[in-house]
MARKOLSE-748150 format. One line per field, with one value per residue: residue in three letters; residue number from 1; x, y, z of N, C-alpha, C in turn. Coordinates in steps of 0.02 Angstrom, whole numbers. Layout:
// MARKOLSE-748150
r	ALA	...
k	NUM	...
nc1	X	...
nc2	Y	...
nc3	Z	...
cac1	X	...
cac2	Y	...
cac3	Z	...
cc1	X	...
cc2	Y	...
cc3	Z	...
//
This chain:
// MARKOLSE-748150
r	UNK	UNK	UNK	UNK	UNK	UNK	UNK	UNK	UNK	UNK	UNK	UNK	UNK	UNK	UNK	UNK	UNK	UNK	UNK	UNK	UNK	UNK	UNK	UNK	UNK	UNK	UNK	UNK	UNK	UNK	UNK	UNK	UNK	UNK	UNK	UNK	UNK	UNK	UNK	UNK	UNK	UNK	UNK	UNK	UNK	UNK	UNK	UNK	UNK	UNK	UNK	UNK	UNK	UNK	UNK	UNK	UNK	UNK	UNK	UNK	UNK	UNK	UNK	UNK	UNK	UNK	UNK	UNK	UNK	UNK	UNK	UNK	UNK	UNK	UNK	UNK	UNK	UNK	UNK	UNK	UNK	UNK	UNK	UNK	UNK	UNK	UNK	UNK	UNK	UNK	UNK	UNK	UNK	UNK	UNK	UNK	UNK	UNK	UNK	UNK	UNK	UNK	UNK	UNK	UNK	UNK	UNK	UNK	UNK	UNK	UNK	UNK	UNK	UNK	UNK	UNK	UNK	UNK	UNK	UNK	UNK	UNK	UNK	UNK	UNK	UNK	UNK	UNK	UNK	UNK	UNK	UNK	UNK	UNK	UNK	UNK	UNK	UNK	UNK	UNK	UNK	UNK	UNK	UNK	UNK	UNK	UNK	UNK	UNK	UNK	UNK	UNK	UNK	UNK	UNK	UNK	UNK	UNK	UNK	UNK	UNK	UNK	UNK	UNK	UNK	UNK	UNK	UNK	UNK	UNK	UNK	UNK	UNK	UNK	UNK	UNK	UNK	UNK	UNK	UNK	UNK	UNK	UNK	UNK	UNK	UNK	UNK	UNK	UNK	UNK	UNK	UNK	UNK
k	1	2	3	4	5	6	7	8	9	10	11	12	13	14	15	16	17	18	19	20	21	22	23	24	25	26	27	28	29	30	31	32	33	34	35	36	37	38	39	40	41	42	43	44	45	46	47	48	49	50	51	52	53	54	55	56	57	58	59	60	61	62	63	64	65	66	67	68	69	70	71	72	73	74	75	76	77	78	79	80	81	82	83	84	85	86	87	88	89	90	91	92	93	94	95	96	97	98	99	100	101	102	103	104	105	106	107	108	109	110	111	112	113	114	115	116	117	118	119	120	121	122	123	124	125	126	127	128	129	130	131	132	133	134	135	136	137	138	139	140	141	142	143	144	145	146	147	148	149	150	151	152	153	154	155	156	157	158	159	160	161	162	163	164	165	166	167	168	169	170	171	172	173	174	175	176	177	178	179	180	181	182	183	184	185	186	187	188	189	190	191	192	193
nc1	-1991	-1924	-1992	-1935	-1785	-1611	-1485	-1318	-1217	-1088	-944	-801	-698	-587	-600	-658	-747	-805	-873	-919	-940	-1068	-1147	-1185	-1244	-1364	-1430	-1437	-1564	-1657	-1662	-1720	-1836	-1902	-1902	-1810	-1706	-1560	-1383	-1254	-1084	-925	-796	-676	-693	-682	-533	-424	-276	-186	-188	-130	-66	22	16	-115	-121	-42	-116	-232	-392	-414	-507	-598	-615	-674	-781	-855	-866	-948	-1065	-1084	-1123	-1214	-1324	-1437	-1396	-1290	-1267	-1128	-1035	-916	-753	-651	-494	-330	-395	-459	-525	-528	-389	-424	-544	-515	-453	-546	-635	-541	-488	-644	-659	-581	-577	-646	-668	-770	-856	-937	-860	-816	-933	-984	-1018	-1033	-1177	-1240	-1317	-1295	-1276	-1203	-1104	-1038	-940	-860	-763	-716	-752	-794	-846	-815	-811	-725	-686	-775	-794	-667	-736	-851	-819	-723	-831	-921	-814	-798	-946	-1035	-1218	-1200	-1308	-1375	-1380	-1314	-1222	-1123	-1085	-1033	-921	-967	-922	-1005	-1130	-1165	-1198	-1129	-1199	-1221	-1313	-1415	-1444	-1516	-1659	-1689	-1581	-1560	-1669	-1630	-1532	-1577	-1668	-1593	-1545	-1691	-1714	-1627	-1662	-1775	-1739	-1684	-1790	-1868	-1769	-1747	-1668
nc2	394	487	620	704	693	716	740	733	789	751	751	684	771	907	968	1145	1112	982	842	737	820	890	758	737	816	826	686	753	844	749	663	802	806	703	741	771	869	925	968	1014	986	1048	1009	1045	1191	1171	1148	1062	1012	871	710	702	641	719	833	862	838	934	1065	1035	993	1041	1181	1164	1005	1013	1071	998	849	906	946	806	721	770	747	610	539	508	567	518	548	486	530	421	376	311	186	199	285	461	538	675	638	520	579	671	594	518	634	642	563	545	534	621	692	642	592	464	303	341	415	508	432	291	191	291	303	267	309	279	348	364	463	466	503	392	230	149	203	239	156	47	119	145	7	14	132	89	-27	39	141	40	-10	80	72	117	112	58	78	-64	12	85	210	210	328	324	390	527	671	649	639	727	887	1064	1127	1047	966	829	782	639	567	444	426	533	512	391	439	536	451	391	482	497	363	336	435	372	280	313	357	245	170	238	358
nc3	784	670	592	496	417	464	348	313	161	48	-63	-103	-164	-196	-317	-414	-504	-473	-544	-454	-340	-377	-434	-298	-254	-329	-287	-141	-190	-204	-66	4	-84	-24	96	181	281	229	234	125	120	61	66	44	122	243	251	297	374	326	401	572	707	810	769	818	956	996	959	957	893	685	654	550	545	700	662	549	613	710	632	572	702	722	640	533	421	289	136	12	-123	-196	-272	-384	-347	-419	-432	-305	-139	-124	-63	7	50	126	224	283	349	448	544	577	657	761	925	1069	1229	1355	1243	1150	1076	905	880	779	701	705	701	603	434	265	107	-47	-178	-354	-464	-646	-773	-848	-892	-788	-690	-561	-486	-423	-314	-252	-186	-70	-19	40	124	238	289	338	446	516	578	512	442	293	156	20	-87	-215	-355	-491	-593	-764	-898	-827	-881	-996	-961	-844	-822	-867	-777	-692	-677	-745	-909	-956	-918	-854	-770	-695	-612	-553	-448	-399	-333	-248	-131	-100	-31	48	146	190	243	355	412	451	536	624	666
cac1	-1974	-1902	-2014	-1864	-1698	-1555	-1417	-1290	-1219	-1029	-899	-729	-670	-622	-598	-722	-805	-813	-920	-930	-1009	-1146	-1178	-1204	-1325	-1437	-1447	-1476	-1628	-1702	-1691	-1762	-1907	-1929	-1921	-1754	-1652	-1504	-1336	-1213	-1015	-873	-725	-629	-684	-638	-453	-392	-214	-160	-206	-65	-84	44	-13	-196	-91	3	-160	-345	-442	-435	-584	-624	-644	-739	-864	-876	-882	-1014	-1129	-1090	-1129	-1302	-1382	-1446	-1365	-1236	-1246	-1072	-999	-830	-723	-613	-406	-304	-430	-482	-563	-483	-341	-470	-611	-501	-425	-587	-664	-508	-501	-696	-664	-540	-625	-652	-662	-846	-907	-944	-820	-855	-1000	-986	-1007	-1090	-1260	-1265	-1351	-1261	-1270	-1121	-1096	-980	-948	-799	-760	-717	-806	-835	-892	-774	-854	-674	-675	-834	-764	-640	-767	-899	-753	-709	-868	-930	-763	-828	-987	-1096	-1240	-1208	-1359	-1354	-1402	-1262	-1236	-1075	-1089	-974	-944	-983	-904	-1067	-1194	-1169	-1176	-1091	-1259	-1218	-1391	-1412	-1513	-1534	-1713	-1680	-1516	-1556	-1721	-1612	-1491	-1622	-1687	-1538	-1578	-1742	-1691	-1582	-1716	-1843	-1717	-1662	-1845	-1862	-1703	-1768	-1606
cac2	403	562	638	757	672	768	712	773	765	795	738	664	799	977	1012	1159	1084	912	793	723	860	907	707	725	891	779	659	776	862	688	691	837	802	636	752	785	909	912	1013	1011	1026	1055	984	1128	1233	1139	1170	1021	967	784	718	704	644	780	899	852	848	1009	1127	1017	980	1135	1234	1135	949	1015	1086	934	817	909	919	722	713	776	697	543	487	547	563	525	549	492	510	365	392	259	155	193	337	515	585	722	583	466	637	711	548	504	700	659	495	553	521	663	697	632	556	392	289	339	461	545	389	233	206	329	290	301	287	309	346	399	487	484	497	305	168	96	286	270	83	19	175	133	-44	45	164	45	-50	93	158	-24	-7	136	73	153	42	66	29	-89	67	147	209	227	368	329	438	607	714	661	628	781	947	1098	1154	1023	954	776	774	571	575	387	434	570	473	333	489	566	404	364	527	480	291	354	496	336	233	351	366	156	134	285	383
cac3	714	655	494	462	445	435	302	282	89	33	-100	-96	-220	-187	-369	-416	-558	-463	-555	-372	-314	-429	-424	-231	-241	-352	-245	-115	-196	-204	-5	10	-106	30	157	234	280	203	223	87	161	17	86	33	146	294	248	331	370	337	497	613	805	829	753	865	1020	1011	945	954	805	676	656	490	564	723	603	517	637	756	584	559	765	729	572	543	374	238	56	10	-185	-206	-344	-378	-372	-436	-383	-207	-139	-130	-4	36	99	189	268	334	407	502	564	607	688	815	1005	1118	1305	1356	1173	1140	1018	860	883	727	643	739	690	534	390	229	50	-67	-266	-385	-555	-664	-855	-857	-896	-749	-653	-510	-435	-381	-247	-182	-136	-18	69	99	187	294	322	381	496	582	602	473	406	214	115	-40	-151	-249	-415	-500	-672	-818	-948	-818	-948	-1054	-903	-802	-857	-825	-749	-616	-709	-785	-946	-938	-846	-800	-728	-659	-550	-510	-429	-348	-273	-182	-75	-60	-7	133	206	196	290	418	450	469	546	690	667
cc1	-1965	-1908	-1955	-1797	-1664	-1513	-1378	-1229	-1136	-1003	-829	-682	-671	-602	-660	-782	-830	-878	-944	-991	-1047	-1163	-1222	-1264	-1364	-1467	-1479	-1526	-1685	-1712	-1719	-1812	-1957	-1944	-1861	-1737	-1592	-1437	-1282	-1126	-966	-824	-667	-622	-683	-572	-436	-337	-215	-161	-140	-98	-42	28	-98	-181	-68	-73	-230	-347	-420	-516	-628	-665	-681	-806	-900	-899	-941	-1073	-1140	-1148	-1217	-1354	-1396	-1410	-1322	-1266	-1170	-1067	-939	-781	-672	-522	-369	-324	-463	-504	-499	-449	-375	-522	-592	-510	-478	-629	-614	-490	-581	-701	-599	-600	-591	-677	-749	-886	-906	-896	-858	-914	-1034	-1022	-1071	-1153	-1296	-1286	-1303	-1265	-1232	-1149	-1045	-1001	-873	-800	-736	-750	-833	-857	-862	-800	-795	-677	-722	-808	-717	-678	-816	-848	-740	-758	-913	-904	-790	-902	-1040	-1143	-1247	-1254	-1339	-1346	-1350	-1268	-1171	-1080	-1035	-998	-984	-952	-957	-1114	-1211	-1157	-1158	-1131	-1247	-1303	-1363	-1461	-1543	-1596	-1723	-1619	-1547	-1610	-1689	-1557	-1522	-1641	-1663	-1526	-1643	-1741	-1679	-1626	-1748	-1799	-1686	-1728	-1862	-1823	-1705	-1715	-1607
cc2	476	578	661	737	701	719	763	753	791	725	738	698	848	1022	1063	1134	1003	883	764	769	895	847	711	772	865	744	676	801	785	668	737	852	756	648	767	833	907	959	971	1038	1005	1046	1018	1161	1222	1144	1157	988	896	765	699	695	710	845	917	871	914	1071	1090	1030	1064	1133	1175	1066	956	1024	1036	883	850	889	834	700	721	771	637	509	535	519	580	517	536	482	452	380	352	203	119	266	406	545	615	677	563	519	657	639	520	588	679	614	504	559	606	653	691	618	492	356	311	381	487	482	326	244	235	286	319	285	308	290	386	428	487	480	451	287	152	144	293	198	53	68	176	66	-21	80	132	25	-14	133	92	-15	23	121	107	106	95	32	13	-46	84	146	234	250	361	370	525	666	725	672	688	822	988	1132	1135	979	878	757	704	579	517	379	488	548	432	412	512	508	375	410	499	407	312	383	416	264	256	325	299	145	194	316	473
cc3	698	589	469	472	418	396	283	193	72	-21	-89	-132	-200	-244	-371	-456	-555	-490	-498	-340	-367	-425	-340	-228	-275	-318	-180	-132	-195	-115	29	-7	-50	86	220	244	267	180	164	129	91	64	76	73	194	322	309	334	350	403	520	690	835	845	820	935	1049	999	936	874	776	659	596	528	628	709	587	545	684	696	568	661	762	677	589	473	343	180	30	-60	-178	-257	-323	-414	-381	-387	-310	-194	-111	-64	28	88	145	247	309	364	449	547	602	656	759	889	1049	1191	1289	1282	1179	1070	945	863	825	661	647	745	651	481	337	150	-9	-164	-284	-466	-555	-742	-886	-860	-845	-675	-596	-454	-423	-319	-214	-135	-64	47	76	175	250	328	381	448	547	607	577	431	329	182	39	-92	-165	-319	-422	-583	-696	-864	-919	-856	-975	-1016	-882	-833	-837	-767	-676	-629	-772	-826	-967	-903	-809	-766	-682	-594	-525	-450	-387	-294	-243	-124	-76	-33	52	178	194	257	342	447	479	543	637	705	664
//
């Protein structure tokens, strides 16, 4: 059993003022209250092509999705935020898990992925907080082989919820937020990941 599980925590958004991400860094402090370690990766700064086999063929991964994928390679779960784009999850997301999901010389299918731990939410300034775009990446994270736990939470109305702070003055939003990081660190630790 591994007291200290790593997670790592990112958002499907690389606006700067992503509601996305400030939802996800809540969530992470709630795994790190539980006991994790927990890196934060902005998807921004990855500055990742559209994947292309070509492009993979002619010049190897860029610099961005090796990053990404070694940190996915050596956690035990994700805290994923994803905003929701005409209902499904964002260009940016798909983009860096098929970039992380590409097979390398001596890995195991899927490495990055198979066997992770994962728990997914959204925010949006809709009604219904961005919960059509989770349907999608469960789906795809399933695909790959990630056990997605039942937990998610999808914020409507982040305009009002979230503040510019990146701070949610709701204190029963903001515990249910937190305790979906501490869910995940408590099911890494279960789950021996």
């Amino acid at each position: 059993m591994n007291d200290t599980p790593r997670i790592v925590a990112f958002a499907g958004s690389t606006r700067t003022g992503s509601y996305n991400k400030k939802l996800v860094k809540i969530a992470a402090r709630g795994a790190e209250a539980a006991g994790a370690q927990v890196d934060f990766v902005d998807l921004r700064d990855l500055n990742l092509p559209i994947f292309d086999e070509d492009l993979e063929s002619e010049n190897g991964p860029p610099d961005g999705a090796t990053h990404f994928k070694a940190l996915l390679k050596a956690c035990d779960g994700f805290l994923i935020s994803s905003p929701e784009y005409n209902s499904s999850l964002s260009a940016a997301l798909k983009n860096a898990i098929d970039w992380a999901s590409r097979p390398a010389e001596g890995e195991k299918p899927l490495e990055a992925f198979a066997g992770k731990v994962a728990v997914i939410m959204s925010a949006s300034p809709g009604g219904l907080g961005g919960l059509r775009g989770l349907v999608h990446l469960r789906a795809i994270l399933g695909n790959i082989q990630v056990i997605v736990l039942p937990n998610q939470h999808a914020v409507s109305n982040a305009h009002e919820n979230i503040g510019d702070d990146g701070q949610i003055g709701n204190s029963d939003l903001r515990a249910k937020i937190e305790g979906l990081g501490a869910t995940l660190c408590d099911a890494c630790r279960k789950l021996g990941q």
